[in-house]
C-alpha positions in Angstrom: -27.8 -50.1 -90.8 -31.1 -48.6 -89.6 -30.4 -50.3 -86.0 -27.4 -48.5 -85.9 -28.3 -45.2 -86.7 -30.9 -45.8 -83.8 -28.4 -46.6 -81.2 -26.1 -43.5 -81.9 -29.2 -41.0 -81.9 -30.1 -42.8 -78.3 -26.6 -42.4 -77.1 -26.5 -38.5 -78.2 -29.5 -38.1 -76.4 -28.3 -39.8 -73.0 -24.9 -37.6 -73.5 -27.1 -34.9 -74.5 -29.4 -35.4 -70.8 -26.2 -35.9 -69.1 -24.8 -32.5 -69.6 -27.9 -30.2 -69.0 -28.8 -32.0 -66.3 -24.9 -31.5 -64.1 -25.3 -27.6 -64.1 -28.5 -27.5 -63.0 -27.3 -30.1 -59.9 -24.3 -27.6 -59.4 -26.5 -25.0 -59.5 -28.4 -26.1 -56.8 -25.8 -26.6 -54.2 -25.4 -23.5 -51.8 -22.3 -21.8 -51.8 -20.6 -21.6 -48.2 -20.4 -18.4 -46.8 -16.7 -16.9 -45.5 -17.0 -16.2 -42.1 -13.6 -14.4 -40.5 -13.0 -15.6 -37.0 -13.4 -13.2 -34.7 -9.5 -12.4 -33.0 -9.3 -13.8 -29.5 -9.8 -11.9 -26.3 -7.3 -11.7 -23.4 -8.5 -11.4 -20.0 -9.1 -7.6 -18.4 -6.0 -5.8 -17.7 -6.5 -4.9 -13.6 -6.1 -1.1 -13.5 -5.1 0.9 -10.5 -6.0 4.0 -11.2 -8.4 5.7 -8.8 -9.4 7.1 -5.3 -9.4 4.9 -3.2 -9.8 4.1 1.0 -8.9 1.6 3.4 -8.2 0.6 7.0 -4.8 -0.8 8.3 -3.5 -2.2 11.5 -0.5 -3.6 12.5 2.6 -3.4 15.7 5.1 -0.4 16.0 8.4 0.2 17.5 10.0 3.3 18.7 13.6 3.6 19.2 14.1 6.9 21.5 16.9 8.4 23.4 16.5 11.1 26.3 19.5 12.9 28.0 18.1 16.1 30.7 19.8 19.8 31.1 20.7 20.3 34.0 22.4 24.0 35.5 25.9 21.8 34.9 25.2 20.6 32.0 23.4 18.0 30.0 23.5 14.9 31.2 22.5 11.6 29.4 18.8 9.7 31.0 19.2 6.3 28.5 17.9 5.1 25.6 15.2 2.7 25.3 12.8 1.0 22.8 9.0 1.0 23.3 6.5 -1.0 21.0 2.5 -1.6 20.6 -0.3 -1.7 18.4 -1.5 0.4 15.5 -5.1 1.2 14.1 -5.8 3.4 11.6 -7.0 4.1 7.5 -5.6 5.9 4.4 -6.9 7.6 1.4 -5.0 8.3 -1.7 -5.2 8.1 -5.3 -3.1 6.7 -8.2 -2.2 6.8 -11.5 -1.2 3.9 -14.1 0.9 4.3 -17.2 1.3 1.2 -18.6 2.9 -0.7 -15.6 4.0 2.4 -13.5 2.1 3.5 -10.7 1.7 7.1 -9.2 0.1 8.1 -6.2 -0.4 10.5 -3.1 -1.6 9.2 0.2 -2.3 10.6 3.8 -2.5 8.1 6.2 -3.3 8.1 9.7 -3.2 5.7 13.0 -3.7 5.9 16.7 -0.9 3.9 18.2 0.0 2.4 21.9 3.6 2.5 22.4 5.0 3.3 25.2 7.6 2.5 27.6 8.6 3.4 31.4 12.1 2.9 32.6 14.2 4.3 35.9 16.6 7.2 35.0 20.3 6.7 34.6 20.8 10.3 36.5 19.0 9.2 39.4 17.4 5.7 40.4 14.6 7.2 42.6 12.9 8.6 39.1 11.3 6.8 36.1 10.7 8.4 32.8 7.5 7.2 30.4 7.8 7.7 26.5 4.5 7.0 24.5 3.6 8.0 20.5 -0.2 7.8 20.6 -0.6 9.3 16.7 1.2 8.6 14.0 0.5 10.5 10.3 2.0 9.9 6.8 1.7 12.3 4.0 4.0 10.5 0.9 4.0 10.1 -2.9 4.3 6.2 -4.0 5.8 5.1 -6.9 4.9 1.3 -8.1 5.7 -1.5 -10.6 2.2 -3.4 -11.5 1.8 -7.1 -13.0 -2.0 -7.4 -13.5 -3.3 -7.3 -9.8 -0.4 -7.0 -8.1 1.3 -3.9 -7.1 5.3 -3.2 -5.6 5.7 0.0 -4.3 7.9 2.7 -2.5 7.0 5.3 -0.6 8.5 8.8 0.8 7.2 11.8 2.3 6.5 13.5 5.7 5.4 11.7 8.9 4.1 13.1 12.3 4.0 11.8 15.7 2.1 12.2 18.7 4.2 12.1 21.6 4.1 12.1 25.6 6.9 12.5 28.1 6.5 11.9 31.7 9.1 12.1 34.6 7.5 11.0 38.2 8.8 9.8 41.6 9.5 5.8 42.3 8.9 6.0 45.8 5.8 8.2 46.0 4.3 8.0 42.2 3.9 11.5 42.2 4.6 13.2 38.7 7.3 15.8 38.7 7.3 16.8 35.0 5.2 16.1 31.9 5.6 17.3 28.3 3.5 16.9 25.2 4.4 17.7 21.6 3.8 16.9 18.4 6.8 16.1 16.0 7.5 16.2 12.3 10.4 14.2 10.4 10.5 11.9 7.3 9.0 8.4 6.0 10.2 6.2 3.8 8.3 2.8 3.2 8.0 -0.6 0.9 4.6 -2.1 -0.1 2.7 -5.0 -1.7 -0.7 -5.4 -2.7 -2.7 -7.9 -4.4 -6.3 -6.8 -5.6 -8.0 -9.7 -5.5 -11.5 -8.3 -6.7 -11.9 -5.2 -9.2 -12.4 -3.0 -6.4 -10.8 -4.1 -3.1 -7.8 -5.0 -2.3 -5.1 -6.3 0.8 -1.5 -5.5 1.1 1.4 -5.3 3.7 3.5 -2.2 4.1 6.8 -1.2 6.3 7.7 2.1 7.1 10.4 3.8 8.6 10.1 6.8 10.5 12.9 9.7 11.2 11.2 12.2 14.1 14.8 14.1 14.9 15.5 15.4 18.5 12.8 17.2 20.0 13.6 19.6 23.3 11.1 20.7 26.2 11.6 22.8 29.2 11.4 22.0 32.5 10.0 24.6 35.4 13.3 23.9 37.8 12.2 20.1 38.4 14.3 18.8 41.6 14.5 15.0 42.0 14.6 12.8 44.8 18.4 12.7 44.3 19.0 16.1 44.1 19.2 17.2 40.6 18.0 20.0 39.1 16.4 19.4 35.8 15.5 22.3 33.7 14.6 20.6 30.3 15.3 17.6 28.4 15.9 16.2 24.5 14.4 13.1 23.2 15.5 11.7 19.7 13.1 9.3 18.1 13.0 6.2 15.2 9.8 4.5 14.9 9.3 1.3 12.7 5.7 0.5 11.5 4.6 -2.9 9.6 1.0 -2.9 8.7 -1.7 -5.2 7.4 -4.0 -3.2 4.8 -7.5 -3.3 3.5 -8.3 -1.1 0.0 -11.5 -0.2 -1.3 -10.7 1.5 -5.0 -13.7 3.3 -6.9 -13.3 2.0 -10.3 -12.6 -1.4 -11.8 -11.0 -3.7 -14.5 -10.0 -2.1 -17.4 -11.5 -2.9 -21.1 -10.6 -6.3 -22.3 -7.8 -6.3 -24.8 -8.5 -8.5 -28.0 -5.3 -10.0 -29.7 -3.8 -7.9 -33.0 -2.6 -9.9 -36.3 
């Protein structure tokens, strides 16, 4: 009976052990701190917004007609299409509204193109045609994704021009005129900006310069014609390589929203 009694007390104890000692083992254990993930980040958002300046270069074609008045009349000289190289910059700053693009630019490029050919009215003359300058003054209005850019263009353009009538025998100049022209622009555009701040693009633009008339002082060619002015109407087509340089950079990165 005695031996009994002794092995319940010793179990009761052990129970007894048991169950003080668990919550002092749970106690012990560190509990593990909720840490919220921070949300993900998406890569910077290229923004065009800025001043900017650049160089460009490229070929240009003009597409000019001439006709001469004459004391009977006026009388058609030909049409002919003169091309050459282009060298110049642009400035201009833009705007960026989510994907649209604003922007005003002046551009400006000394040009080569020029072209001599003989005169319908009489064989013993030549006539030279040659746009030295060309300017752009036009608003843009782009689509971006990122670091690229699509854009139109419109606005005012300006030419340079030189017009030369002289003597295929002798060489001798009998008439020269220089002017400068005004008439519209309208152009496409890519660019790609393939740091923050610079970028390269390719533009084409299309040039309308109207008819433009100069007087003559009573000019008598070889053949006998009396030339006492002359119109010249005038297309030029431009395609350019372009280098930007924009002052500003990558927008903020955008983090992901739940």
């Amino acid at each position: 009976m005695e031996r009994k009694y002794e092995e319940v007390m010793l179990s009761g104890m052990a129970l007894l052990a048991v169950s003080m000692a668990a919550p002092a083992s749970a106690a012990d254990l560190a509990a593990k701190p909720y840490v919220k993930a921070p949300p993900p980040v998406v890569a910077p958002i290229y923004d065009w917004t800025g001043f900017y300046i650049g160089a460009n270069g490229g070929w240009g074609q003009s597409h000019g007609c001439v006709d001469f008045v004459t004391p009977a009349g006026t009388v058609a000289g030909g049409c002919a299409d003169r091309s050459g190289g282009l060298v110049g910059g642009q400035i201009g700053y833009r705007w960026q509204t989510n994907q649209f693009v604003l922007g005003l630019e002046a551009q400006g490029d000394w040009a080569e193109i020029k072209n001599t050919r003989v005169s319908l009215i009489d064989p013993l003359i030549s006539t030279t045609g040659k746009i030295d300058a060309i300017g752009l003054f036009t608003a843009q209005l782009g689509w971006a994704w990122n670091a690229s850019l699509f854009y139109v263009k419109g606005g005012a353009a300006v030419t340079r021009n030189r017009f030369d009538i002289f003597n295929n025998v002798t060489g001798v100049g009998l008439a020269s005129a220089g002017h400068t022209r005004w008439g519209g622009a309208l152009g496409v555009g890519w660019e790609y900006g393939f740091t923050p701040n610079w970028s390269f693009g390719i533009e084409y633009d299309h040039l309308w310069m109207g008819r433009d008339n100069a007087g003559f002082a009573g000019v008598v060619t070889p053949g006998g014609f009396v030339l006492t002015g002359g119109g010249i109407s005038q297309d030029v087509d431009m395609v350019t390589l372009r280098l930007n340089y924009r002052f500003g950079g990558y927008g903020a990165p955008v983090a992901a929203r739940y």
